[in-house]
N, CA, C and O atoms as a Maestro MAE file, in Angstrom:
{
 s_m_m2io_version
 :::
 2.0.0
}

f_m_ct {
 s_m_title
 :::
 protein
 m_atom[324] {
  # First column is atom index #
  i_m_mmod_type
  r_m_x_coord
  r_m_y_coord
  r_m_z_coord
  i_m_residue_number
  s_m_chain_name
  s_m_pdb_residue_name
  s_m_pdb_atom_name
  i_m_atomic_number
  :::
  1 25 338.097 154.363 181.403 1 A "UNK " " N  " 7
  2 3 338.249 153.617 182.627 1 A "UNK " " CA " 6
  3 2 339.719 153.416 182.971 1 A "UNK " " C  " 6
  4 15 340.046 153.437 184.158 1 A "UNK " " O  " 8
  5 25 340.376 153.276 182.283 2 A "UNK " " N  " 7
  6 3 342.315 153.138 182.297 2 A "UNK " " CA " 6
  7 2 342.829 154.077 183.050 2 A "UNK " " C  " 6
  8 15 343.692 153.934 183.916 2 A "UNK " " O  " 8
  9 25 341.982 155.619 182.526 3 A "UNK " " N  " 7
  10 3 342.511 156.888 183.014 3 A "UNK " " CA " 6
  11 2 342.333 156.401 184.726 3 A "UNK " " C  " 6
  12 15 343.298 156.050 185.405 3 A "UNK " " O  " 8
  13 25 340.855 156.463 185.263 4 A "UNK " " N  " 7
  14 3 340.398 156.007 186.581 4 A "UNK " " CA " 6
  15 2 341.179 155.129 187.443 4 A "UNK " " C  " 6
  16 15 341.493 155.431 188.594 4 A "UNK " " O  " 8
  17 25 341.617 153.579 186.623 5 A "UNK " " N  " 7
  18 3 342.226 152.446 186.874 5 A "UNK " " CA " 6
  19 2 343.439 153.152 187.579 5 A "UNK " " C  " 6
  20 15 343.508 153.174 188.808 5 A "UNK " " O  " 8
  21 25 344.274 153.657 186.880 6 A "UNK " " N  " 7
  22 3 345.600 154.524 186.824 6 A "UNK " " CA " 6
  23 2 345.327 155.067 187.975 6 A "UNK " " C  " 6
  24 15 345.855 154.653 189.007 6 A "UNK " " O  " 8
  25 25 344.279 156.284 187.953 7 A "UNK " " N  " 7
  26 3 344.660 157.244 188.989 7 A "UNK " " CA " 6
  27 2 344.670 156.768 190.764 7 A "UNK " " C  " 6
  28 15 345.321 157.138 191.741 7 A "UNK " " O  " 8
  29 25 343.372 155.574 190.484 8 A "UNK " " N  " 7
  30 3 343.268 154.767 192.117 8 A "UNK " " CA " 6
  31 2 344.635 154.284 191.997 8 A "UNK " " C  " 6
  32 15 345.538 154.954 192.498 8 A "UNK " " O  " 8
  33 25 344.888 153.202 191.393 9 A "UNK " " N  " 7
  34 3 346.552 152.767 191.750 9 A "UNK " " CA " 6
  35 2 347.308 153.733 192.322 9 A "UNK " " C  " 6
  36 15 347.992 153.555 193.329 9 A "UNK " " O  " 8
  37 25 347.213 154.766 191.712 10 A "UNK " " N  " 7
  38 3 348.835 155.692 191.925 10 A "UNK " " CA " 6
  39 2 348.482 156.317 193.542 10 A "UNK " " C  " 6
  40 15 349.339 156.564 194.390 10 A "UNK " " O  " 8
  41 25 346.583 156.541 193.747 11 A "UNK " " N  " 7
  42 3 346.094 156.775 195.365 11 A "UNK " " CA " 6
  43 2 346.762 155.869 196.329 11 A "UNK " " C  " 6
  44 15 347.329 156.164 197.381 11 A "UNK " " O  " 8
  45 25 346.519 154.235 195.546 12 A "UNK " " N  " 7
  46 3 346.688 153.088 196.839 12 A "UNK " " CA " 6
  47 2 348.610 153.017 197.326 12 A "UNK " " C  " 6
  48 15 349.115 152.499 198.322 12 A "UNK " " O  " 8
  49 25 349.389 153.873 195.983 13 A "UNK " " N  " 7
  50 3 350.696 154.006 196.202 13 A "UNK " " CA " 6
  51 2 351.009 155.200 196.825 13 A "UNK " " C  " 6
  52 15 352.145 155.146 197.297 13 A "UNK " " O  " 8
  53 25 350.479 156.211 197.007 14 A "UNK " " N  " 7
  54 3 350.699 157.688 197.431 14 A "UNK " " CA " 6
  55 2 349.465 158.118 198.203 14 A "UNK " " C  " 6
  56 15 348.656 158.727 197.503 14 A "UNK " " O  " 8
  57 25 349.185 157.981 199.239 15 A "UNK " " N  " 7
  58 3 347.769 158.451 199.546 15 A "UNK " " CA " 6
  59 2 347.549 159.889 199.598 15 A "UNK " " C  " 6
  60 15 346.434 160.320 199.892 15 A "UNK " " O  " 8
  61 25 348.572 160.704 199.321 16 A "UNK " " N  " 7
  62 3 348.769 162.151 199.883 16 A "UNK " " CA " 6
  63 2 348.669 162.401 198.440 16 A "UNK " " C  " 6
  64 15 348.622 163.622 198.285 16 A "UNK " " O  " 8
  65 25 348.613 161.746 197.244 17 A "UNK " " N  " 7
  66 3 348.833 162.096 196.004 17 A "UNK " " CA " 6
  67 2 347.622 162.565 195.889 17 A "UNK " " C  " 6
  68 15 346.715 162.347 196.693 17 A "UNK " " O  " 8
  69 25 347.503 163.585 194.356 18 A "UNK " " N  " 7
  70 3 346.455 164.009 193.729 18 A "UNK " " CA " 6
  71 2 345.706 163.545 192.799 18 A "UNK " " C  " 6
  72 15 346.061 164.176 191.804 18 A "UNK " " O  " 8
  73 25 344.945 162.884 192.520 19 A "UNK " " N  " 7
  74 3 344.095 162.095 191.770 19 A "UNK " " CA " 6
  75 2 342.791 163.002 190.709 19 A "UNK " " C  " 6
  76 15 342.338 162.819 189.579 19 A "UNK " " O  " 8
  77 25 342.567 163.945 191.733 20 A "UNK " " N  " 7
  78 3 341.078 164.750 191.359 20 A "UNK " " CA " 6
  79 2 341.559 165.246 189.993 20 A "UNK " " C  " 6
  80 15 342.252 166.249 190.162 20 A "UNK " " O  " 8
  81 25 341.458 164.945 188.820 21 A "UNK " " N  " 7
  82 3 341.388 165.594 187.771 21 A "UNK " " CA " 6
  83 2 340.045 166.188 187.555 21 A "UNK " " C  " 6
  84 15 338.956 166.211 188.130 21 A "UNK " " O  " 8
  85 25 340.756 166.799 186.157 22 A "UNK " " N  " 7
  86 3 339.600 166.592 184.946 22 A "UNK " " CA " 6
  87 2 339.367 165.385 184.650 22 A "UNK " " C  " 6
  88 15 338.317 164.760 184.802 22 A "UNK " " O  " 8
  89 25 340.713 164.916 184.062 23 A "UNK " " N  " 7
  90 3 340.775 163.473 183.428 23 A "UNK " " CA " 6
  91 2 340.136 162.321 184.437 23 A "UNK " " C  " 6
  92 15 339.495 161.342 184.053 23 A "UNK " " O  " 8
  93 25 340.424 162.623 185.685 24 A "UNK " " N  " 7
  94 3 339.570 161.506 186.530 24 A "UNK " " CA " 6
  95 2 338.271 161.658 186.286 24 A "UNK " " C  " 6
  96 15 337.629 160.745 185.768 24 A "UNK " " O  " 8
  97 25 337.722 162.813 186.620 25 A "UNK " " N  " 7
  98 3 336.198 163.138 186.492 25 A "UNK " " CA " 6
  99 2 335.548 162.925 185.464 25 A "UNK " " C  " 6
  100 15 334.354 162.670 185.623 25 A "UNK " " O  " 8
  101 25 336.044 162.953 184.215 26 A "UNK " " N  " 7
  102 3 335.476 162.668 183.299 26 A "UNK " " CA " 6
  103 2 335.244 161.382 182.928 26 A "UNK " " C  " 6
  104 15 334.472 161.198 181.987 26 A "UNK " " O  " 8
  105 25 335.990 160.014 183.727 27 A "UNK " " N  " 7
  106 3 335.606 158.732 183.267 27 A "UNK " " CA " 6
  107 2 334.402 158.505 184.276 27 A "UNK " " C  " 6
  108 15 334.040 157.361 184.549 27 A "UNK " " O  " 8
  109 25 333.815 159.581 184.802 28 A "UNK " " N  " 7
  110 3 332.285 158.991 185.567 28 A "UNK " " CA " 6
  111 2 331.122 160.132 184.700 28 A "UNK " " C  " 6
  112 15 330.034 160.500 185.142 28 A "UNK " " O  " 8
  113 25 331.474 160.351 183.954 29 A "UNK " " N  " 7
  114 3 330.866 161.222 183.549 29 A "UNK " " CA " 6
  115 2 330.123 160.590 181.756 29 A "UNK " " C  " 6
  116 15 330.451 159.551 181.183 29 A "UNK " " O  " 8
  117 25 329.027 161.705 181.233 30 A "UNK " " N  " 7
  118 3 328.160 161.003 179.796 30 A "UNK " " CA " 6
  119 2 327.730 160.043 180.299 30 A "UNK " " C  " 6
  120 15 327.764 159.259 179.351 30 A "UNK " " O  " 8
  121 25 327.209 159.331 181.384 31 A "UNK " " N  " 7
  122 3 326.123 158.827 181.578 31 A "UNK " " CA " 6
  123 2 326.274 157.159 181.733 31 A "UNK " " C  " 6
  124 15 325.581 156.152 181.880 31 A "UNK " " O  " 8
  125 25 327.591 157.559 181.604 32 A "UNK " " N  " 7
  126 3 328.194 155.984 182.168 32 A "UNK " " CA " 6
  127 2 329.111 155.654 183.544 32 A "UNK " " C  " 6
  128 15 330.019 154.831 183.425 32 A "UNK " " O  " 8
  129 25 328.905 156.217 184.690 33 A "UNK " " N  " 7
  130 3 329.623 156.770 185.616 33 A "UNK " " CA " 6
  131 2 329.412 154.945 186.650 33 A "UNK " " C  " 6
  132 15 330.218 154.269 187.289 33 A "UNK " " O  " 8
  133 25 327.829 154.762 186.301 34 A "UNK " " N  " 7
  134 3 327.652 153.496 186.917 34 A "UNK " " CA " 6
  135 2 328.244 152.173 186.676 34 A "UNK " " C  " 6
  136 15 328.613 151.281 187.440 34 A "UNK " " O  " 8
  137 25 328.227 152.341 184.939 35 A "UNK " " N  " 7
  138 3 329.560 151.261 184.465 35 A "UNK " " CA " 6
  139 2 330.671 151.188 184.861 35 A "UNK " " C  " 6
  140 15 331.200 150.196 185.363 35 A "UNK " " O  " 8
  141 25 331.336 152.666 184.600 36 A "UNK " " N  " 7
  142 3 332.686 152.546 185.255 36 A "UNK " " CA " 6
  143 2 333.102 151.481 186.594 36 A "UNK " " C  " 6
  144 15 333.801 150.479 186.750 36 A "UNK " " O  " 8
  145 25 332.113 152.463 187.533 37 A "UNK " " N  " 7
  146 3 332.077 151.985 188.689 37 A "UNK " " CA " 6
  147 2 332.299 150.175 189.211 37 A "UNK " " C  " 6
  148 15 333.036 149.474 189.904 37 A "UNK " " O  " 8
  149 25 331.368 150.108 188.521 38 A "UNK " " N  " 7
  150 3 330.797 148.540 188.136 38 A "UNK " " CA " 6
  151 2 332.067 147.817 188.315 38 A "UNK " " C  " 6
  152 15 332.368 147.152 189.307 38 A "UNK " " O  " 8
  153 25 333.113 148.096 186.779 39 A "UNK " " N  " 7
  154 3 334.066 147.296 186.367 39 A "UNK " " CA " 6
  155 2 335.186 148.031 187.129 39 A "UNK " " C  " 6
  156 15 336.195 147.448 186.732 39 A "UNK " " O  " 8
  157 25 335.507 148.803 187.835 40 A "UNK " " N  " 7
  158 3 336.005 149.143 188.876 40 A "UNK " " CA " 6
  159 2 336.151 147.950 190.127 40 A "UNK " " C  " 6
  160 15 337.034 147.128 190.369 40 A "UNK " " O  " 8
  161 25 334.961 148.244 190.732 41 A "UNK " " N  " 7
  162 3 334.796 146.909 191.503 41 A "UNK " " CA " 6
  163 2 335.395 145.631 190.905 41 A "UNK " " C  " 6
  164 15 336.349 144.944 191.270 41 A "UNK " " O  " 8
  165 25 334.804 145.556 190.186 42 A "UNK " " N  " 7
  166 3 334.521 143.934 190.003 42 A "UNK " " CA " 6
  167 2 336.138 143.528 189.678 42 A "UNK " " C  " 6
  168 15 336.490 142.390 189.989 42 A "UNK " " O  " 8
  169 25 337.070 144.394 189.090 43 A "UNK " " N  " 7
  170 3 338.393 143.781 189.525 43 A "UNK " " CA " 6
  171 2 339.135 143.855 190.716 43 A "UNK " " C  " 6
  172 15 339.829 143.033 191.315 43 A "UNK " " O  " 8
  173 25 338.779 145.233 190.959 44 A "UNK " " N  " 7
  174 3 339.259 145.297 192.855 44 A "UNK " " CA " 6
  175 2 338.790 144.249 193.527 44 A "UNK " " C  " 6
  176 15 339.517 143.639 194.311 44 A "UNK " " O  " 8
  177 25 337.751 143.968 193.350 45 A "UNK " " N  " 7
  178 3 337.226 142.786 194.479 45 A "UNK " " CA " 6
  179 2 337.480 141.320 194.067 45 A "UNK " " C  " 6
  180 15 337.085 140.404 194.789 45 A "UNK " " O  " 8
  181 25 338.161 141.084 192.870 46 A "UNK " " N  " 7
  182 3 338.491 140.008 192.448 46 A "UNK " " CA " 6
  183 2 339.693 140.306 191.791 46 A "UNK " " C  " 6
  184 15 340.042 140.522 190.630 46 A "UNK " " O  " 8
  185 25 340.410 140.227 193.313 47 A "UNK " " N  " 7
  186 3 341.974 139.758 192.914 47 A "UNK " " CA " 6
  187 2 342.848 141.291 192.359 47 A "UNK " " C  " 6
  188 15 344.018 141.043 192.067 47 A "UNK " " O  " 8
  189 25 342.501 142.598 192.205 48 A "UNK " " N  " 7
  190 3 343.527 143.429 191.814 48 A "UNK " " CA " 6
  191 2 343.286 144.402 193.530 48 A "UNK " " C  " 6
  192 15 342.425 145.182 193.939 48 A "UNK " " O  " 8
  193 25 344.295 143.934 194.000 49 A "UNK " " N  " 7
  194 3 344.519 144.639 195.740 49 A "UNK " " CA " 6
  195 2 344.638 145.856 195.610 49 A "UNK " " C  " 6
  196 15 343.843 146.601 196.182 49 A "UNK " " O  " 8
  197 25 345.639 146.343 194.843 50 A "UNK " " N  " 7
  198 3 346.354 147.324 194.587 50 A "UNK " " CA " 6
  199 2 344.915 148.894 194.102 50 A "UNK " " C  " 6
  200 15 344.591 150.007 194.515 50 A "UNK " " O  " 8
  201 25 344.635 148.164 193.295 51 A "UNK " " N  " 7
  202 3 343.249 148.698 193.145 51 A "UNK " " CA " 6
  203 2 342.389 149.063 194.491 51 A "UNK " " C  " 6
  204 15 342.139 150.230 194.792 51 A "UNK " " O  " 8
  205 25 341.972 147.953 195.254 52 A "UNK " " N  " 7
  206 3 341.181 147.786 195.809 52 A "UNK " " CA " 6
  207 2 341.508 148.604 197.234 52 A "UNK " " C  " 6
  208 15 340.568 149.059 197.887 52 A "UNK " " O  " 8
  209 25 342.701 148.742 197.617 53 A "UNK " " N  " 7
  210 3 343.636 149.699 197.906 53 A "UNK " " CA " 6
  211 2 343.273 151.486 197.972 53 A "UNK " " C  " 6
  212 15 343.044 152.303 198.864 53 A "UNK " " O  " 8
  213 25 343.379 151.500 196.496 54 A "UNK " " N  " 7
  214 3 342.979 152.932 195.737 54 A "UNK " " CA " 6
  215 2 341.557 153.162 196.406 54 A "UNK " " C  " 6
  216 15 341.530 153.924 197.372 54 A "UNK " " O  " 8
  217 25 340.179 152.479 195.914 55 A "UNK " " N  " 7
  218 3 339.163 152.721 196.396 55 A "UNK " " CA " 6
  219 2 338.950 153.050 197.419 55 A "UNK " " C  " 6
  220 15 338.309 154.083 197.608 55 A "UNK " " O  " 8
  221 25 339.275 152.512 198.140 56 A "UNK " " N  " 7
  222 3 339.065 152.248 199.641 56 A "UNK " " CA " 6
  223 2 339.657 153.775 199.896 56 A "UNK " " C  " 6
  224 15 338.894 154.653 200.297 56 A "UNK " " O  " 8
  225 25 340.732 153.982 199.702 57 A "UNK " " N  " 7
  226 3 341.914 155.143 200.004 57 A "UNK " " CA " 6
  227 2 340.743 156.604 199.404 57 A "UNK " " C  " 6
  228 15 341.278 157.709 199.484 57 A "UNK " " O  " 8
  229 25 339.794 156.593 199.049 58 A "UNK " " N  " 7
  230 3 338.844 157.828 198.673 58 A "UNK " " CA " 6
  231 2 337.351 157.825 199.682 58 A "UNK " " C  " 6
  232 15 336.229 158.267 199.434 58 A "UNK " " O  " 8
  233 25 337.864 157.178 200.805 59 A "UNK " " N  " 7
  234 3 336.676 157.203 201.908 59 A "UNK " " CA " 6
  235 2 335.570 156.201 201.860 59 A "UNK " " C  " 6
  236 15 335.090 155.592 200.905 59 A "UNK " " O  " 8
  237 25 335.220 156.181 203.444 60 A "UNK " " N  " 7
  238 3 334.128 155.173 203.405 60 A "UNK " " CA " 6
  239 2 333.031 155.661 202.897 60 A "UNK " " C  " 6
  240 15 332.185 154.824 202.579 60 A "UNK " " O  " 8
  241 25 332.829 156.569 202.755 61 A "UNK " " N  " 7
  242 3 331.365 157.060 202.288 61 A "UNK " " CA " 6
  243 2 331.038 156.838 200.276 61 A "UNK " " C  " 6
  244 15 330.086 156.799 199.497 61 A "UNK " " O  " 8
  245 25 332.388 156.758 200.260 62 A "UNK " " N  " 7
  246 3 332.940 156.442 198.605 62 A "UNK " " CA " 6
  247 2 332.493 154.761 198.510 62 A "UNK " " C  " 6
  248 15 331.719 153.909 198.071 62 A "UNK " " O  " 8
  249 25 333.281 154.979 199.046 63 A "UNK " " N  " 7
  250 3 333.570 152.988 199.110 63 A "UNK " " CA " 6
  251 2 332.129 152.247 199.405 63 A "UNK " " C  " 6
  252 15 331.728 151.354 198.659 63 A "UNK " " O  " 8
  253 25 331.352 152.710 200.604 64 A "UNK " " N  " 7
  254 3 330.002 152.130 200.440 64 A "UNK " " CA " 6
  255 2 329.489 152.555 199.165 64 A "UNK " " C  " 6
  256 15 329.420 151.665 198.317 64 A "UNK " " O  " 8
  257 25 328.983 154.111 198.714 65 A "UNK " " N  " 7
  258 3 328.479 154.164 197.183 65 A "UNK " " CA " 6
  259 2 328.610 152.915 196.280 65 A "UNK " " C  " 6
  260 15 327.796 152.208 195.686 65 A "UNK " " O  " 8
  261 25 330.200 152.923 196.435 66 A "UNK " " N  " 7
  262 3 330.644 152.102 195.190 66 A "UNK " " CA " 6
  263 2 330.027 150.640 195.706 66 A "UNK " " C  " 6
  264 15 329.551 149.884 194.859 66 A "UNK " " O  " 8
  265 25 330.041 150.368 196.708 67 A "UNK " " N  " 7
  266 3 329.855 148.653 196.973 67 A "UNK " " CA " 6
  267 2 328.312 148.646 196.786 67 A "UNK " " C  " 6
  268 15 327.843 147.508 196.740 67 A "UNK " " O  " 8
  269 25 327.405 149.675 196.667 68 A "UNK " " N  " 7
  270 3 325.968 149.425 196.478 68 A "UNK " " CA " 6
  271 2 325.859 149.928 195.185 68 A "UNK " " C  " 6
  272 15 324.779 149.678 194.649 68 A "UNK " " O  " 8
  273 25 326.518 150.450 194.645 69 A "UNK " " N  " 7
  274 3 326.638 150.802 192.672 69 A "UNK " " CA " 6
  275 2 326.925 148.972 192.641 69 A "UNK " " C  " 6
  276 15 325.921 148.260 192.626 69 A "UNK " " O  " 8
  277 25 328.101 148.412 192.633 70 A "UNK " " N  " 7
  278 3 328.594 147.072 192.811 70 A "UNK " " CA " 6
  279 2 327.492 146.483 192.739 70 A "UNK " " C  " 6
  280 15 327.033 146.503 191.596 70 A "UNK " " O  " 8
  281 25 326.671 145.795 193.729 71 A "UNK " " N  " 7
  282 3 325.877 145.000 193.800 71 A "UNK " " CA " 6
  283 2 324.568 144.997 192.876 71 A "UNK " " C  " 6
  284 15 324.054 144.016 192.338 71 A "UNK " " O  " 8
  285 25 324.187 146.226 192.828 72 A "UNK " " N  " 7
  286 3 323.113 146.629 191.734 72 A "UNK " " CA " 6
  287 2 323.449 146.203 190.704 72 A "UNK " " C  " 6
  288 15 322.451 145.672 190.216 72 A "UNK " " O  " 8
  289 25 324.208 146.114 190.102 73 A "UNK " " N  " 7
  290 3 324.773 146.006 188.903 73 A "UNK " " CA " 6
  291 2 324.866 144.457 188.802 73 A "UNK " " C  " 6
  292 15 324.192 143.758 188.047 73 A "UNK " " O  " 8
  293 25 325.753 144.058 189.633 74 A "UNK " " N  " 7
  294 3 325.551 142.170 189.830 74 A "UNK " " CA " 6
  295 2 323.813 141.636 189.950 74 A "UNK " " C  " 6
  296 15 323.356 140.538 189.634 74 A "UNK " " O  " 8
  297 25 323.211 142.627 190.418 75 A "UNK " " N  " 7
  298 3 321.503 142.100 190.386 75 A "UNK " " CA " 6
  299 2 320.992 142.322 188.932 75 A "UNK " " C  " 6
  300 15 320.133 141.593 188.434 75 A "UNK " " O  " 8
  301 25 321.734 143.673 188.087 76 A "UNK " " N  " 7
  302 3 321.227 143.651 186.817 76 A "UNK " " CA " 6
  303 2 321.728 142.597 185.572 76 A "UNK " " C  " 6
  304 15 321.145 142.341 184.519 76 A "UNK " " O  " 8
  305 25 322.540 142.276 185.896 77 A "UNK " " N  " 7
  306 3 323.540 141.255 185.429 77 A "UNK " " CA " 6
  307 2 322.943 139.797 185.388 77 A "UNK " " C  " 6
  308 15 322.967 139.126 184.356 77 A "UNK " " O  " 8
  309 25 322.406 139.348 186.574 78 A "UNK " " N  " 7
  310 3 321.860 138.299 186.523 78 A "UNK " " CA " 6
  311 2 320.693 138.022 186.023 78 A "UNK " " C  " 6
  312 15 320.502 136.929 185.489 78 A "UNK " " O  " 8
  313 25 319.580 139.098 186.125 79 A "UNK " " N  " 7
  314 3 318.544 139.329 185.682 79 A "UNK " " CA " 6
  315 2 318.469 139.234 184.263 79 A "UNK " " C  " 6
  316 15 317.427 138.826 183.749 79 A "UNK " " O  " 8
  317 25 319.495 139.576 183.534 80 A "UNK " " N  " 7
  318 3 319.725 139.426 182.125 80 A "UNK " " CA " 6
  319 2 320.506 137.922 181.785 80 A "UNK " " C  " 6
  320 15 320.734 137.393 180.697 80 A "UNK " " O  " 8
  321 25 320.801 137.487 183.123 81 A "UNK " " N  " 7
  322 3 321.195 136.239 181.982 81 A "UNK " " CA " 6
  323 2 320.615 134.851 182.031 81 A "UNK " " C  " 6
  324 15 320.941 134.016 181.188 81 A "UNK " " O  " 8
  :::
 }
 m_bond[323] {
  # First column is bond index #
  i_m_from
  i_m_to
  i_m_order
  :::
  1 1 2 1
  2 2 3 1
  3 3 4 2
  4 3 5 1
  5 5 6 1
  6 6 7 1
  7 7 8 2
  8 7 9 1
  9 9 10 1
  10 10 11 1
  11 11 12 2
  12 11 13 1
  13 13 14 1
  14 14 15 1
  15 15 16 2
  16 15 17 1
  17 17 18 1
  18 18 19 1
  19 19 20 2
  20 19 21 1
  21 21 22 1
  22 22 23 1
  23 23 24 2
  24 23 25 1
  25 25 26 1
  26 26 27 1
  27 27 28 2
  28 27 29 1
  29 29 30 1
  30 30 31 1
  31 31 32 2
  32 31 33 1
  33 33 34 1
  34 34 35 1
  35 35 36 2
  36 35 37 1
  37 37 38 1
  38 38 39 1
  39 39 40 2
  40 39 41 1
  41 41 42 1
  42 42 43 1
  43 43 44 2
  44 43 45 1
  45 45 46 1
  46 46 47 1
  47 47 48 2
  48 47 49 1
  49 49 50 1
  50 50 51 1
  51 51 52 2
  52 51 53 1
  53 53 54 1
  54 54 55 1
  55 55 56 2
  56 55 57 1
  57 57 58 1
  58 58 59 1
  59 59 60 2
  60 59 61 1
  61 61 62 1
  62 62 63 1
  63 63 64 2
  64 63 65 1
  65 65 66 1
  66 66 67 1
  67 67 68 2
  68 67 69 1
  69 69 70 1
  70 70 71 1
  71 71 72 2
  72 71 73 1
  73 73 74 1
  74 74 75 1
  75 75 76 2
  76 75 77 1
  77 77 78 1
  78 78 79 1
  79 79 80 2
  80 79 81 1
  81 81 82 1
  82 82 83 1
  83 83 84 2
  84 83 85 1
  85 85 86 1
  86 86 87 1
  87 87 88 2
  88 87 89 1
  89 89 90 1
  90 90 91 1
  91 91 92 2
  92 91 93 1
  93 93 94 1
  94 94 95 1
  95 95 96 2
  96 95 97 1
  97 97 98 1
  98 98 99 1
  99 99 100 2
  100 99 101 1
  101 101 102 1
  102 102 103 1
  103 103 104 2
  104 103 105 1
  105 105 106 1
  106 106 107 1
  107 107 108 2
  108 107 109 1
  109 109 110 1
  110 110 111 1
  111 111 112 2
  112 111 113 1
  113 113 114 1
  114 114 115 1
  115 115 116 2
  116 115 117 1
  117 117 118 1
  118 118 119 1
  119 119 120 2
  120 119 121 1
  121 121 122 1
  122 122 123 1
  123 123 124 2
  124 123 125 1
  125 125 126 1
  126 126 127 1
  127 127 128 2
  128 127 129 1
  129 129 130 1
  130 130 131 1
  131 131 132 2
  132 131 133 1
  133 133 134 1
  134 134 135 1
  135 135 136 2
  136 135 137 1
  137 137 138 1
  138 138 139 1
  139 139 140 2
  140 139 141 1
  141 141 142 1
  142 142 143 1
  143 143 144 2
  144 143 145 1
  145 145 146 1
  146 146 147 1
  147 147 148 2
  148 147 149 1
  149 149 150 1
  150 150 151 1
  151 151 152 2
  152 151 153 1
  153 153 154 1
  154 154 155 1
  155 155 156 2
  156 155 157 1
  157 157 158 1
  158 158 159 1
  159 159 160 2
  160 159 161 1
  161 161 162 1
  162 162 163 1
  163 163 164 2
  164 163 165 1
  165 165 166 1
  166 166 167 1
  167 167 168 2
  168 167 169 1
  169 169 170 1
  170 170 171 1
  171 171 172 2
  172 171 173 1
  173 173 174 1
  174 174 175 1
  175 175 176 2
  176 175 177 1
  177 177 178 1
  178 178 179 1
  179 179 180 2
  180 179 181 1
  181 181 182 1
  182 182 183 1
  183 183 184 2
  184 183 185 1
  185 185 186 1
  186 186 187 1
  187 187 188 2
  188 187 189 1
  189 189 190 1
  190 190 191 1
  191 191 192 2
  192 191 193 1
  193 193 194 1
  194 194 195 1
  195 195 196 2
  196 195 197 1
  197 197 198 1
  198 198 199 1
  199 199 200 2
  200 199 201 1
  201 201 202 1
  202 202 203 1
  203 203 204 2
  204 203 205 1
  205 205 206 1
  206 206 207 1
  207 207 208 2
  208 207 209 1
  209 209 210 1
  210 210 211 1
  211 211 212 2
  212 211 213 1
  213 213 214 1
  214 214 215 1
  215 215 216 2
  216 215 217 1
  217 217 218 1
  218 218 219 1
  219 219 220 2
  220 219 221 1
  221 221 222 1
  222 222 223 1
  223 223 224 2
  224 223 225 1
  225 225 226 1
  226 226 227 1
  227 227 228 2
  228 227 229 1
  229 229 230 1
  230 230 231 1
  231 231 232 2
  232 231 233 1
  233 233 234 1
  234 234 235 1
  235 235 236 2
  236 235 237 1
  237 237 238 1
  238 238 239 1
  239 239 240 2
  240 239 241 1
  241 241 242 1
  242 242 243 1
  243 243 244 2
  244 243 245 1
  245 245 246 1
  246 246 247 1
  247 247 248 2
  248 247 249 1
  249 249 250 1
  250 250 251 1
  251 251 252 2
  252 251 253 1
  253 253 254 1
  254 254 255 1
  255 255 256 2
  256 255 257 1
  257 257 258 1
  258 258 259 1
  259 259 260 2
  260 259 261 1
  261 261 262 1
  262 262 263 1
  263 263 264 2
  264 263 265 1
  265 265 266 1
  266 266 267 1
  267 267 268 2
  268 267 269 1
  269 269 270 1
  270 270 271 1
  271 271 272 2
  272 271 273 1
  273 273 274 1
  274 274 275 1
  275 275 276 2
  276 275 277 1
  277 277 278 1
  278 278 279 1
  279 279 280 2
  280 279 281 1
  281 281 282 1
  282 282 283 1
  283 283 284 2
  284 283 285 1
  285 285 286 1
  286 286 287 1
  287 287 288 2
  288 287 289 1
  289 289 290 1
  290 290 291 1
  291 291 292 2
  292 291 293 1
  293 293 294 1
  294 294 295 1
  295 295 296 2
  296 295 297 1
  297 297 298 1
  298 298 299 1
  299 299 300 2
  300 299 301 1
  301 301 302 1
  302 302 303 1
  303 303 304 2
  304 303 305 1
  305 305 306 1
  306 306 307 1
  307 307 308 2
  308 307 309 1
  309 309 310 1
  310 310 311 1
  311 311 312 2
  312 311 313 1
  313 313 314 1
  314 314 315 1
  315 315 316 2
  316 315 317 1
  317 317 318 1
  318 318 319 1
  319 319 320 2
  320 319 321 1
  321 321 322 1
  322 322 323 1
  323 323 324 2
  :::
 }
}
């Protein structure tokens, strides 16, 4: 997730920059792509801009995914506690 963390930052600082790795791709990848996501959000949207920045900066069609990955996850979350 660090690798990911990293690469949106360096998007929300360079938007023309290149992000698409391997190394990016692979922190959504083995079957945890929804976690990532998850804790992605959940600091972008609480309080890391810069981040939140990055996301946003990979399209709306991204950015909704992610905000309904987001919420699912806050519904599974509660359900468990």
């Amino acid at each position: 997730m660090a690798i990911a963390r990293r690469a949106l930052r360096e998007l929300a600082e360079n938007p023309e920059g290149r992000i698409f790795t391997r190394k990016f791709d692979n922190c959504f990848e083995m079957g945890d792509g929804a976690a990532v996501v998850f804790q992605l959000m959940d600091s972008a949207l609480n309080g890391d801009d810069v981040l939140l920045q990055g996301i946003k900066g990979l399209g709306n069609e991204t950015w909704l995914n992610w905000t309904e990955c987001y919420e699912k996850g806050k519904e599974a979350t509660l359900k468990l506690s």
